[in-house]
C-alpha positions in Angstrom: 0.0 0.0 0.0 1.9 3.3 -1.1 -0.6 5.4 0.7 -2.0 6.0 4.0 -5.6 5.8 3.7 -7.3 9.1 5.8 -10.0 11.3 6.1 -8.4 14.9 6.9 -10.9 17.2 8.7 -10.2 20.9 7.2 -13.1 22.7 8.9 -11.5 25.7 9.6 -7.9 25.1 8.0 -6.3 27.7 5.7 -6.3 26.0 2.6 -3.9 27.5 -0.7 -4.7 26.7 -4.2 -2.5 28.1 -6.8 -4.2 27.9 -10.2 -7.4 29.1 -11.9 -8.4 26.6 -14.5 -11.3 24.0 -13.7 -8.7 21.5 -12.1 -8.5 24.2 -9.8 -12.0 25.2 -9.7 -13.0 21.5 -8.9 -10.3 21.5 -5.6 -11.5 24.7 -4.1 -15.1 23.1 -4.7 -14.4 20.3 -2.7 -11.9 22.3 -0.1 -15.2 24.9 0.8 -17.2 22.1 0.8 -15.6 20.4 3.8 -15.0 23.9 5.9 -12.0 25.5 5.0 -10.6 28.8 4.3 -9.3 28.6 1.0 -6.7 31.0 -0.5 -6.6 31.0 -4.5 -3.6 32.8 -6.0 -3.6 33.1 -10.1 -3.8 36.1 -12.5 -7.1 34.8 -13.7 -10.0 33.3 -12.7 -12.0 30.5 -14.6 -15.5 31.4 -14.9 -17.0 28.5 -12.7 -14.5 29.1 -10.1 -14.9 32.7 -9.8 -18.9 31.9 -9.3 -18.0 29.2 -6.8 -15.6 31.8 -4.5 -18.8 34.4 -4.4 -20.4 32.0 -3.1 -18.6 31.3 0.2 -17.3 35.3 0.5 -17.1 34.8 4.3 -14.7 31.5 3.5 -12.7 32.9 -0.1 -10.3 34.8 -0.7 -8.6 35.2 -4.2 -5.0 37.3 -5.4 -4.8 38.1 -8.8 -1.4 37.6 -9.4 0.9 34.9 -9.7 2.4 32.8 -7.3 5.1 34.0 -4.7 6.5 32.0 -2.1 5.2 33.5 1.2 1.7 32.7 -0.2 2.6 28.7 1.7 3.4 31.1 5.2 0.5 29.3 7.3 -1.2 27.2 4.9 -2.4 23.9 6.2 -2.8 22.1 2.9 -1.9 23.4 -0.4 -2.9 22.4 -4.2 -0.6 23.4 -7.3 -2.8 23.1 -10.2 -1.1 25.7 -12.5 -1.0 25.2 -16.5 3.1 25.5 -15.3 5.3 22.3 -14.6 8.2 24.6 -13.3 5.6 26.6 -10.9 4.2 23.4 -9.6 7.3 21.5 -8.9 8.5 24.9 -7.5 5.1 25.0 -5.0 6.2 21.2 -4.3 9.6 21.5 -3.3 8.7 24.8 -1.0 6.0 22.6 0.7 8.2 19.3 1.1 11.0 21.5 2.9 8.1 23.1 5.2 6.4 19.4 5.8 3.1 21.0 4.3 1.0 18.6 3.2 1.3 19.7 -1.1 -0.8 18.1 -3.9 0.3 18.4 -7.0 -2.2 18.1 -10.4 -1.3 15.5 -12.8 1.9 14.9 -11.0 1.7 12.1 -8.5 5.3 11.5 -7.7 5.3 15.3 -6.1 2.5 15.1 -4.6 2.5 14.0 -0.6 -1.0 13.2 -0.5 -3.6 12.3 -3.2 -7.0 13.3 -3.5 -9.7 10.6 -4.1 -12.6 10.3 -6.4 -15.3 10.7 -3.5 -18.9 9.2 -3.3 -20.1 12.0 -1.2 -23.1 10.7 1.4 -22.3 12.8 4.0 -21.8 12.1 6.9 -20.3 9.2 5.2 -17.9 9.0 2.2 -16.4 6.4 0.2 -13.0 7.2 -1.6 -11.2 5.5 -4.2 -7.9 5.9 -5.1 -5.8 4.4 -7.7 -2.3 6.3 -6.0 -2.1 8.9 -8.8 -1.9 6.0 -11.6 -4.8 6.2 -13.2 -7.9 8.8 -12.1 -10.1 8.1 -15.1 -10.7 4.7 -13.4 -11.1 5.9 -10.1 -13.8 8.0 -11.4 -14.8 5.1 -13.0 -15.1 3.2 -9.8 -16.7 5.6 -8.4 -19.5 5.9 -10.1 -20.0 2.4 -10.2 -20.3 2.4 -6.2 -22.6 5.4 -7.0 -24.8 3.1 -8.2 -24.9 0.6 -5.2 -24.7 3.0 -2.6 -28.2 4.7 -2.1 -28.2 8.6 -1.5 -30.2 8.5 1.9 -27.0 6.2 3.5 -26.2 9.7 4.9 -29.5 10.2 6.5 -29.3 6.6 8.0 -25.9 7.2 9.6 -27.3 10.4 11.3 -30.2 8.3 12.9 -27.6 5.9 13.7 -25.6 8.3 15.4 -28.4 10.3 17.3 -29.3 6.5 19.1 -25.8 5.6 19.8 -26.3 6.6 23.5 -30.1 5.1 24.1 -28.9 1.8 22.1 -25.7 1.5 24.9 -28.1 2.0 27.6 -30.4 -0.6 26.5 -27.3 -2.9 25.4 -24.0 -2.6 28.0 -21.7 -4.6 26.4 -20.2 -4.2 23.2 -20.8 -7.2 21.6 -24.6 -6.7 22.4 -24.9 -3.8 20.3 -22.2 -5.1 17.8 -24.9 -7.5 17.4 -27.8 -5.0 17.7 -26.7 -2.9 14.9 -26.0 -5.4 12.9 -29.6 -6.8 13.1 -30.8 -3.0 12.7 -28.5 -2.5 10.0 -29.7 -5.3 7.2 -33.3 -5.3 8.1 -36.7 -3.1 7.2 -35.1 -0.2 9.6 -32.8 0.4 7.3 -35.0 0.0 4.1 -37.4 2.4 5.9 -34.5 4.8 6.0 -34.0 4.4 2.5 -37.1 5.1 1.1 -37.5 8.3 3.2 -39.8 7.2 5.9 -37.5 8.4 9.0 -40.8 8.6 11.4 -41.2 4.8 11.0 -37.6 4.0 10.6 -37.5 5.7 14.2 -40.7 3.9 15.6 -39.1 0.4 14.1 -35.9 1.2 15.9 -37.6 2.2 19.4 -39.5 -1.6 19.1 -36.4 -3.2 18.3 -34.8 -1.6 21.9 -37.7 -3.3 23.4 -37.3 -7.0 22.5 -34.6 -9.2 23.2 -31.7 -9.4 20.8 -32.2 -13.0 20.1 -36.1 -12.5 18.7 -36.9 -13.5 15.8 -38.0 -10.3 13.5 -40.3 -10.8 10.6 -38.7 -10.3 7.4 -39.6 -8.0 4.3 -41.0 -8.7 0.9 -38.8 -6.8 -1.7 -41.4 -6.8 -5.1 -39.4 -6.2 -7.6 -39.7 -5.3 -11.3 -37.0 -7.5 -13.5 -37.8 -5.5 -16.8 -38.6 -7.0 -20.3 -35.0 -9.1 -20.4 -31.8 -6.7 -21.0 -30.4 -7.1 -17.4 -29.3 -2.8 -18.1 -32.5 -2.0 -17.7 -32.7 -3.0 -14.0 -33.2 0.3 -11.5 -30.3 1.0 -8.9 -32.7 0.4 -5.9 -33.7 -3.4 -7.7 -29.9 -4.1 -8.1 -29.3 -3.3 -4.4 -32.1 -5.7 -3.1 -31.3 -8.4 -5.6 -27.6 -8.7 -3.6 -28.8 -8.7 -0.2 -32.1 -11.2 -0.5 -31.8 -14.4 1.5 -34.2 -16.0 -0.8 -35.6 -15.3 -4.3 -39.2 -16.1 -5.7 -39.1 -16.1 -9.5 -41.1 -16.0 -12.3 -40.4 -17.6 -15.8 -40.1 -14.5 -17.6 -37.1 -13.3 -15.4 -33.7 -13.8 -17.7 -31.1 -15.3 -16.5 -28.9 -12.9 -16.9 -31.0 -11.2 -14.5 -31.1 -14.0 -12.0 -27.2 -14.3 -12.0 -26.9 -10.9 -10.6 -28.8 -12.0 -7.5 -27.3 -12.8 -4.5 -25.3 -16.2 -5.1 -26.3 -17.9 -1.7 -29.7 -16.7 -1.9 -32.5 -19.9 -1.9 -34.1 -19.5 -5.3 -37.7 -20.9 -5.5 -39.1 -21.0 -9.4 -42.8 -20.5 -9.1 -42.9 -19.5 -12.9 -46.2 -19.9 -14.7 -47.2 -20.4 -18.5 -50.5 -20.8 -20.1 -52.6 -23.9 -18.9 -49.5 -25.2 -16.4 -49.0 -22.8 -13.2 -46.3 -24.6 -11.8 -47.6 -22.8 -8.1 -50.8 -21.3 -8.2 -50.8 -17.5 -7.1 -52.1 -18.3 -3.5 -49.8 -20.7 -2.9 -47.5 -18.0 -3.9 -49.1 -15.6 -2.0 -49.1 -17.7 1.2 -45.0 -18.6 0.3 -43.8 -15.2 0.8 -45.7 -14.6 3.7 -44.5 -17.9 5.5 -40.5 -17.2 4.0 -40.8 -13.1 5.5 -42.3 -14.8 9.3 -39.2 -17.0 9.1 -37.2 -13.4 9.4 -35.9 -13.7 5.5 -35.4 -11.2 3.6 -37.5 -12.2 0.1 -37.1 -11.0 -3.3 -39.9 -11.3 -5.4 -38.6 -11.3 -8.7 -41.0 -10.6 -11.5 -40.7 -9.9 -15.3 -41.6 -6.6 -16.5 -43.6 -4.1 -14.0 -45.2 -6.2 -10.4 -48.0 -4.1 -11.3 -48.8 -4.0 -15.3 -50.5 -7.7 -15.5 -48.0 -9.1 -12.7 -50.5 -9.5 -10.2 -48.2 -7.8 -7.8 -51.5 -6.4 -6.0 -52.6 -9.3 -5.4 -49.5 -10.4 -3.5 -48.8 -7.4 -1.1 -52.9 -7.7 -0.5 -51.8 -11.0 1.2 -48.7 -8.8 2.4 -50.1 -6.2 4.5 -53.1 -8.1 5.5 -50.2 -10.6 7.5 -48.6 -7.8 8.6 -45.5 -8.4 6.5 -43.1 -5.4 5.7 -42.7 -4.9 2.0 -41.5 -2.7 -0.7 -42.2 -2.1 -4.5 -39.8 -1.5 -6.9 -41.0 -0.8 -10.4 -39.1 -1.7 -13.2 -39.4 -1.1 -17.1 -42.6 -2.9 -18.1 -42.5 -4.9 -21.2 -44.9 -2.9 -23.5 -42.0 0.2 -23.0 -39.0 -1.9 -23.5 -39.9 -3.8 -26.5 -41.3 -1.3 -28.1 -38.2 0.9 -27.5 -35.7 -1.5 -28.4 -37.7 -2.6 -31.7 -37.9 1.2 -33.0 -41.8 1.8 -32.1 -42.4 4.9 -30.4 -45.7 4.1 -28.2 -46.8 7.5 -29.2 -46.3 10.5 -32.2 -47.8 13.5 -32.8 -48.4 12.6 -36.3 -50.0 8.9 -35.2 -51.2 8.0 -32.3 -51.7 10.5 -29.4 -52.8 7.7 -26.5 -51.7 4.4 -25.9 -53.8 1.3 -24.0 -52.6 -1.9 -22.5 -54.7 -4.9 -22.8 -53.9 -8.9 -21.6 -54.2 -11.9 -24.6 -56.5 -13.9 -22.0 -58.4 -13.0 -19.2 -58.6 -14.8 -15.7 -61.1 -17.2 -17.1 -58.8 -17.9 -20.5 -61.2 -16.2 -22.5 -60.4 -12.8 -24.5 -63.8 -10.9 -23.8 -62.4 -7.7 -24.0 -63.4 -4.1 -24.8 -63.0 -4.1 -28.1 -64.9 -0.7 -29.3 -62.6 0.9 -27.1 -59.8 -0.9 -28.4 -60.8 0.2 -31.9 -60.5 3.6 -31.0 -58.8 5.4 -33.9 -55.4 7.6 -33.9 -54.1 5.5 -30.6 -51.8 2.4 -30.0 -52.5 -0.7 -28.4 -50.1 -3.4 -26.7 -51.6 -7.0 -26.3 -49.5 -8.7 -23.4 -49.8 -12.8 -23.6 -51.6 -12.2 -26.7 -49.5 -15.2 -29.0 -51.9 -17.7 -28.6 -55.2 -15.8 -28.9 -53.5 -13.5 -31.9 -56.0 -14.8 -34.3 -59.1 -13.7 -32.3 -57.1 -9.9 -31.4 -57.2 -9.8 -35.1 -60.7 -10.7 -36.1 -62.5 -8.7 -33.4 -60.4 -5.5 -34.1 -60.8 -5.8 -37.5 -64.7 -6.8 -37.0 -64.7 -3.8 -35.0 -63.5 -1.3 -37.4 -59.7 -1.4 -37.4 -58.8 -1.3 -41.3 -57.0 -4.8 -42.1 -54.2 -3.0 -43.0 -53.5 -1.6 -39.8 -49.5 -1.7 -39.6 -49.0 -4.1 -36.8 -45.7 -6.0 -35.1 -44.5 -9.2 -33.1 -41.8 -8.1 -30.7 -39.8 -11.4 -30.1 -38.1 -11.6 -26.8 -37.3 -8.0 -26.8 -34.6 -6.2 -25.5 -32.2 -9.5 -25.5 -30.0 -10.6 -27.6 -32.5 -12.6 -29.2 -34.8 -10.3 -30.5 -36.6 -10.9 -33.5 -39.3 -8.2 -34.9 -41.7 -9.3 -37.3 -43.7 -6.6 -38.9 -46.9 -7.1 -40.8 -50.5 -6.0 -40.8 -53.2 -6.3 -38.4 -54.7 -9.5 -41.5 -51.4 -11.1 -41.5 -50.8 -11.2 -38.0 -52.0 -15.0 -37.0 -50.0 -15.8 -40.4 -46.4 -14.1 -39.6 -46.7 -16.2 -36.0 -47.0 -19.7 -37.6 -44.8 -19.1 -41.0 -42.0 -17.9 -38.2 -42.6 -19.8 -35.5 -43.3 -16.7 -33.3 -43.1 -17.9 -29.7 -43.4 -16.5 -26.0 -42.8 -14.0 -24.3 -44.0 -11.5 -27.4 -45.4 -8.3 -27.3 -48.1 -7.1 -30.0 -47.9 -3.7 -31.3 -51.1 -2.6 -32.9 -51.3 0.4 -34.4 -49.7 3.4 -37.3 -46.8 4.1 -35.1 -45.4 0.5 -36.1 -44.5 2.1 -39.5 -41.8 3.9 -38.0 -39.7 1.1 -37.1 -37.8 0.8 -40.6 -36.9 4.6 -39.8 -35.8 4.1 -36.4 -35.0 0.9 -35.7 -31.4 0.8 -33.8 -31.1 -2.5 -31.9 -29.5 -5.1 -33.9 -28.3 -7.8 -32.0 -25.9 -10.5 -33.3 -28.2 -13.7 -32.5 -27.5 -17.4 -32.5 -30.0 -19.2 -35.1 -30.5 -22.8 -34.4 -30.9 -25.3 -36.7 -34.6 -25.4 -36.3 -35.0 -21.6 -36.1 -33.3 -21.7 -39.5 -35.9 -24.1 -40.5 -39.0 -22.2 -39.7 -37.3 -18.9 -41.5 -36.2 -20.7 -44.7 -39.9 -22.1 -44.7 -41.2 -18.3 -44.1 -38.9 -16.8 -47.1 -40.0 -19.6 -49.5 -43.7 -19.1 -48.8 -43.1 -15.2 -48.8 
């Protein structure tokens, strides 16, 4: 390790920064920002840096001029981020022989300390350093823990902090609260923290004080949104839960792509269903994450799409909150948006469709009884989820309601993977283009003029692997085309 890892606290501390470029303007950022009086010495001022010392005129001082070398008399900490190798190295040596602590920019083997790239949650920060080697990927690592780390961790250190002295009253020895914080610390309290509800993250906390440390606490339910396959799509809040589940419920629309950034010692429990063969019915399901959350687990219920666009997600926090059970909702990109953005097919246009409506291939009884004079509605689009095996009924109602046959219309194949396929047609030719191409689930049906845009603006082409079946049913298809 060439560097001491430390946090240096500057509130207060006279600070010198010689330079007034944006490397400059970026260190006396970061130097007002943690208290100190900062001293910037340069004949000009970079625009953004001259805003940023009117801001702190109490805390600022600048000298239009250039560097001298009584400007280091009494300066704590100073930065030489001049357009100047000679100046710098000059700042350096001045500060070395006066044991000041000197940074230099873009000169590491000058420098005695090094400034980090800095996830910034106060009161608690994460810093990455690479030793002066390379900052790009520092920055790059930092905003990869950016991602993981969620912006209220501040908030929950604070609350933290504010019941260190009731939790050591409550709990003597240190490896009770060791173990009490630890508890606190990877259950609904800090979820609650998390999503903003301090008043209940404080309640929680107060109940937890009040039972004895080896009491089993119910678990939470963490409903989560998978999205229509590309595992990119995933929100920063799902990725976070996915890693700290102790057991996963999934569906058998969640990719595995998706499932292999899940917590690896997780339990995993498939409770996928397809048409005719629910492998668990929904209130056995319903009933499994209740029983899974009593044992204390933490449960990630992973769905496909959105929980709540024809994910029965309802249903399953009904069961949820009538059992008491913590829980949480995550949305995630629901498949009508992601297919139809990865395949080119704006939902809606000014020019072609100004609403858009949702409608399921089968209802609860397997029938397809649906509205369809509002369906027919003209200048909108509709998206027919599980509609593959009912396509040839979609197409003779709308039609036999008024939709013109021609009606541009498209089959969005496993969207947003690698194995996308779109097959564009017309609303006629729909039940055709599924059994010439051996169309198969999960696809999304796009009904409506917007689907004449996809030629224009189509832009995901993945590289796909045909087998030699899938090669089959094609070569069929272009022969009979």
């Amino acid at each position: 390790m060439e560097h001491y890892p430390a946090f240096l606290n500057l509130n207060g501390q006279p600070c010198l920064v010689v330079g007034g470029g944006k490397v400059a303007g970026r260190k006396v950022a970061t130097l007002l920002q943690a208290g100190a009086h900062v001293t910037v010495v340069s004949p000009e001022l970079d625009h953004e840096l001259g805003l940023t010392l009117k801001q702190y005129p109490q805390h600022a001082t600048h000298h239009a001029r250039t560097f001298i070398d009584g400007d280091i008399n009494d300066a704590y900490l100073i930065i030489a981020a001049t357009n100047q190798r000679t100046v710098n190295s000059q700042i350096a040596g001045l500060a070395h022989a006066r044991k000041i602590l000197v940074n230099v920019a873009d000169n590491p083997q000058e420098c005695s300390f090094i400034v980090p790239s800095v996830v910034d949650r106060s009161p608690v920060s994460i810093a990455v350093s690479t030793g002066g080697a390379s900052p790009v990927l520092a920055r790059q690592l930092r905003m990869k823990l950016e991602t993981m780390v969620p912006s209220t961790c501040g908030k929950l250190a604070e609350i933290t902090e504010a019941y260190r002295e009731k939790v050591k009253q409550h709990f003597p020895q240190a490896a009770q609260r060791k173990q009490f914080w630890e508890k606190a610390l990877r259950g609904p309290f800090a979820e609650l923290v998390y999503m903003g509800n301090e008043t209940e993250a404080r309640k929680r906390l107060d109940e937890m004080l009040e039972q004895d440390l080896d009491t089993t606490e119910v678990g939470e339910v963490y409903l989560v949104g998978a999205g229509p396959g590309d595992p990119d799509l995933l929100t920063f809040r799902a990725a976070r839960l996915m890693l700290q589940a102790d057991v996963m419920v999934y569906d058998r629309l969640v990719a595995k792509s998706i499932l292999d950034m899940a917590n690896q010692n997780a339990e995993r429990i498939y409770v996928g269903k397809e048409r005719s063969n629910h492998a668990v019915p929904q209130n056995k399901i319903n009933d499994l994450l209740v029983d899974l959350a009593k044992q204390g687990k933490r449960v990630l219920r992973l769905k496909g799409g959105d929980p709540f666009i024809f994910g029965r997600g309802g249903e399953e926090i009904e069961t949820l909150a009538e059992n008491g059970i913590p829980f949480q909702v995550v949305p995630g990109i629901t498949a009508a948006s992601g297919c139809s953005s990865y395949a080119g097919i704006p939902l809606t246009h000014r020019d072609y469709a100004q609403s858009c409506t949702f409608a399921t291939g089968h209802l609860k009884d397997g029938s397809i009884d649906l509205d369809w004079d509002k369906l027919a509605t003209p200048n909108q689009t509709v998206v027919f989820y599980m509609g593959l095996t009912g396509i040839h009924v979609i197409s003779r109602e709308l039609i036999a309601h008024g939709v013109p046959a021609d009606m541009p219309a498209a089959l969005v194949e496993q969207g947003t993977t690698r194995n996308q396929r779109v097959h564009i047609g017309t609303l006629e030719t729909l039940p055709q283009l599924v059994k010439e191409r051996g169309v198969r689930a999960p696809t999304m049906t796009i009904v409506g003029e917007v689907v004449k845009l996809h030629d224009k603006l189509r832009w995901y082409e993945p590289e796909r692997h045909v087998t030699a079946s899938e090669f089959s049913l094609e070569h069929t298809a272009t022969e009979k085309t």
